[in-house]
BAMI-313104 format. One line per 5 residues: for each residue x, y, z of C-alpha. Coordinates in Angstrom, 3 decimals. Example, Ala and Ser with C-alpha at 12.3 -4.5 7.8 and 13.67 -1.06 7.14 Angstrom:
BEGIN
12.300:-4.500:7.800  13.670:-1.060:7.140 $
//
This chain:
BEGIN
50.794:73.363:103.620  53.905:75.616:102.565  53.332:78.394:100.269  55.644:78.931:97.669  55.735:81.569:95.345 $
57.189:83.371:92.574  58.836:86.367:94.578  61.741:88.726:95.179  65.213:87.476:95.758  64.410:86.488:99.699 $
62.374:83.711:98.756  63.584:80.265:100.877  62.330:77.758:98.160  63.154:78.739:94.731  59.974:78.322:92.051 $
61.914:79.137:88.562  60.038:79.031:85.522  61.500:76.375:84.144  61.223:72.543:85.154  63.603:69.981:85.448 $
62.444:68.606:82.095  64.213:71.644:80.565  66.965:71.378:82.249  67.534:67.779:80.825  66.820:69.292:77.395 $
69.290:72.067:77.930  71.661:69.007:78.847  71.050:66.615:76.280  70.920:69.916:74.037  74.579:70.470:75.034 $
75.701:67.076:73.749  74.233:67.419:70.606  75.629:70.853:69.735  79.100:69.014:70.817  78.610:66.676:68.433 $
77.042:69.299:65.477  79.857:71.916:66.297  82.340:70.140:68.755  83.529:67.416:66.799  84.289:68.882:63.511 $
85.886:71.709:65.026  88.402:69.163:66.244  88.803:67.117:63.023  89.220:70.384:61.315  91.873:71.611:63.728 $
93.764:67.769:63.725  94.110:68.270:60.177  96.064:71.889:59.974  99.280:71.033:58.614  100.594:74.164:60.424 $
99.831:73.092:63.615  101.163:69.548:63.115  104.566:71.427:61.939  104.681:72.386:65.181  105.476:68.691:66.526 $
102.876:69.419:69.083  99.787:66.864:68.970  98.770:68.490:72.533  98.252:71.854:71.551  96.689:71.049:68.558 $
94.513:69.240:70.745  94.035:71.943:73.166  93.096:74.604:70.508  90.451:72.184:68.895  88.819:71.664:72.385 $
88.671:74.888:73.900  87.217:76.426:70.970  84.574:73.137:70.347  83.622:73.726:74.172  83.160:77.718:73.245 $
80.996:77.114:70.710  79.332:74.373:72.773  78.937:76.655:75.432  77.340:79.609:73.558  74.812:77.043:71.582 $
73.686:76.132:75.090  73.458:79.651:76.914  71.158:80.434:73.084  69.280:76.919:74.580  68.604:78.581:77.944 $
67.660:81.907:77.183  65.330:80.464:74.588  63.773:77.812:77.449  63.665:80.713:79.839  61.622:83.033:77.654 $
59.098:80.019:76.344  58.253:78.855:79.669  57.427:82.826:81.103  53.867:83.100:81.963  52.722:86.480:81.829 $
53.319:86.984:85.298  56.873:86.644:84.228  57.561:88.506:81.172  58.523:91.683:82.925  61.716:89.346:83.727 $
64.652:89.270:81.537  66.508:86.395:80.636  69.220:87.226:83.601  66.845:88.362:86.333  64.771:84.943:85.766 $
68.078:83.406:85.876  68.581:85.501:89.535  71.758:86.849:88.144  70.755:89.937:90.647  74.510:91.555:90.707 $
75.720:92.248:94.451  76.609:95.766:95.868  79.770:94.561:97.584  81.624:92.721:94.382  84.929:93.652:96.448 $
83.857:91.023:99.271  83.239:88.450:96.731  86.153:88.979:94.575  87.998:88.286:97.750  86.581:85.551:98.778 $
87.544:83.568:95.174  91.335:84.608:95.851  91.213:83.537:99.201  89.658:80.069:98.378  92.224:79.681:95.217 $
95.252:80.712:98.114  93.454:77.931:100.735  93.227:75.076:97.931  96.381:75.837:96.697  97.914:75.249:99.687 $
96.235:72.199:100.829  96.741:70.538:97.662  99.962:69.785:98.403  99.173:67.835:101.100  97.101:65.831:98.617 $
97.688:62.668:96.833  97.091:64.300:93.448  98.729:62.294:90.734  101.156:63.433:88.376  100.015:63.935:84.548 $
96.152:64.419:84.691  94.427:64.333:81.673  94.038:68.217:82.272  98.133:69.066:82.777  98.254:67.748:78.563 $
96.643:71.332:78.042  99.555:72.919:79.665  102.178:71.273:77.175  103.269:74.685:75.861  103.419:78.413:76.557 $
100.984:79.335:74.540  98.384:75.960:74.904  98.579:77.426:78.504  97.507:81.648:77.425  94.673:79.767:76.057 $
93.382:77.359:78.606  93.818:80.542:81.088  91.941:82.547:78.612  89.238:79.750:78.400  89.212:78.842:81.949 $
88.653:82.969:82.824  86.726:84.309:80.524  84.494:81.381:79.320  83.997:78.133:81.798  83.025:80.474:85.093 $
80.384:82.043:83.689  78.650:78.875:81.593  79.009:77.062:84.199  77.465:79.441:87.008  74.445:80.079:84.803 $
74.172:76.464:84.196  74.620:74.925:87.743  73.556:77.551:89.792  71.350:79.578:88.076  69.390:76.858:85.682 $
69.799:73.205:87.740  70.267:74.798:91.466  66.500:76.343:91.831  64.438:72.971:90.168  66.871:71.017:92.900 $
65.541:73.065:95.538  62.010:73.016:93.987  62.255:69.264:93.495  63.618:68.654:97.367  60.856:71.409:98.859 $
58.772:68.238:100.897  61.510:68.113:102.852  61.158:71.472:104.120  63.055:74.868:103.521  66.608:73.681:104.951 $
66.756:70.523:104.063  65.664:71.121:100.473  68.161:73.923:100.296  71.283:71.745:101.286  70.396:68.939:99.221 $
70.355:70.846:96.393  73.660:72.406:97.082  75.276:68.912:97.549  73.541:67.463:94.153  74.501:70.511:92.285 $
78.271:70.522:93.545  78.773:66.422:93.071  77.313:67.456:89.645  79.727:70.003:89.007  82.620:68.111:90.678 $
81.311:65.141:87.784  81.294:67.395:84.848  85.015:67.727:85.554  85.790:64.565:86.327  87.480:62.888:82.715 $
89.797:65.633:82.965  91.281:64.303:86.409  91.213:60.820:85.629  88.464:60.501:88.340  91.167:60.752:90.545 $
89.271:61.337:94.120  91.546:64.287:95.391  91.441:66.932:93.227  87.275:65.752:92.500  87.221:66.658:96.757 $
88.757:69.731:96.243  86.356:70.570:93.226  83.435:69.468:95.402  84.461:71.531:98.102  84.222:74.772:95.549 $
80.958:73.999:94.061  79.597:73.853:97.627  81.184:76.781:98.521  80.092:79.005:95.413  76.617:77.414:95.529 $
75.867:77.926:99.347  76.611:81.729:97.788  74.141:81.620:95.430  71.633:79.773:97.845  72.089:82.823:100.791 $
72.583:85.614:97.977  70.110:84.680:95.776  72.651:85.609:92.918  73.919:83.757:90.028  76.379:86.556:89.585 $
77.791:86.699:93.284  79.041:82.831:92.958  80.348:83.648:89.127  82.718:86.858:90.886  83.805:84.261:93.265 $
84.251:81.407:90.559  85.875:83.924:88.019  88.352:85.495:90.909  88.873:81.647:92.049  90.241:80.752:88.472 $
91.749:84.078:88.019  94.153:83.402:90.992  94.775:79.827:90.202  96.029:81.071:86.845  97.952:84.314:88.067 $
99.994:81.107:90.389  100.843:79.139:87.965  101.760:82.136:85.643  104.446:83.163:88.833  105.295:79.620:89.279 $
106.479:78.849:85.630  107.843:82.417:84.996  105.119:83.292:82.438  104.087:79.474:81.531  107.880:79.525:80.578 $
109.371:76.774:82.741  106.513:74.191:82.093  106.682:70.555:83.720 $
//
């Protein structure tokens, strides 16, 4: 019978703390607080007269949702940290929040930073060669100069790091836990293709489910969590996922001449 333990960073079969129960509390947690905070925040914001001056229903729409999905996002991290700390045993309480989390930060951030730019270059090249359709759901936030400072703002400061601790560091390690009868390396790259199809889905409405850019998407989340799974470090994949935005940002920033010359 395999062994499996709570150990040091090496381990091959994750054992967190927390069970997949939780993390279907943490998500079903998520929805609520979208609907206690979210949803006001964007009646609230639909309703400034100032904004509406502004003959611009998009970015009024853009400011209500990045800030609902910031306050979303903080209720839920509060969720996890909370979850994490209830279900320590005492053979865990030495652990922080983060370390339980395997947020272990890397010695050689320079090789990981580079690897996010390199991926954002790669994708941004192939996409072209992509049928990705014109108007996405998504390109609405990108309406105006300043709709766009935000959605960069949002998309580097904010969305990398919920969604690392969330995918990889919450949901990756019960996947692996949940797939361990299937061995060490089988239960490891099932639970890197569940968690990136999951992460590809969470992004889906905002593509229109269109299948190309949801590839290219699935192709990242594989990538960033076959780094956590040989790392063992949440914060390895979120240098890589925040460098990976960063760049795509910094593109389309040259590209429009400062979000300028917007199509």
């Amino acid at each position: 019978m395999e062994r499996i333990e709570h150990g040091g960073p090496g381990d091959a079969i994750e054992n967190p703390v927390w069970t997949f129960g939780d993390v279907l509390l943490v998500s079903l947690g998520g929805v609520a607080f979208f609907l206690l905070l979210g949803i006001p925040t964007i009646l609230m914001f639909a309703s400034v007269p100032l904004l509406e001056a502004g003959r611009s229903p998009n970015l009024t729409a853009t400011i209500a949702g990045v800030i609902a999905q910031t306050l979303t996002y903080i209720a839920v991290l509060v969720l996890i940290g909370r979850v994490v700390r209830t279900r320590g045993t005492s053979l865990h309480q030495y652990l922080s929040t983060l370390a339980a989390l395997r947020w272990n930060p890397p010695r050689n951030r320079v090789l990981f930073a580079a690897v996010g730019v390199s991926l954002a270059v790669l994708f941004a090249m192939t996409s072209r060669f992509l049928p990705i359709p014109p108007d996405l759901p998504l390109d609405k936030a990108f309406s105006t100069t300043f709709s766009s400072y935000i959605v960069a703002l949002f998309g580097i400061a904010v969305a990398p790091l919920f969604e690392e601790i969330y995918f990889r560091g919450l949901l990756y390690p019960v996947l692996v836990r949940g797939f361990r009868k299937a061995g060490a390396t089988l239960a490891v790259s099932l639970a890197v293709t569940v968690t990136a199809a999951l992460f590809a889905l969470v992004h889906a409405r905002q593509l229109e489910d269109s299948w190309a850019p949801l590839l290219v998407i699935f192709v990242v989340g594989i990538v960033l969590t076959l780094i956590r799974a040989q790392t063992r470090s949440v914060a390895a994949s979120w240098i890589v996922h925040l460098c990976y935005n960063s760049t795509l940002f910094v593109l389309m920033f040259v590209q429009t001449s400062g979000f300028r010359k917007l199509q």
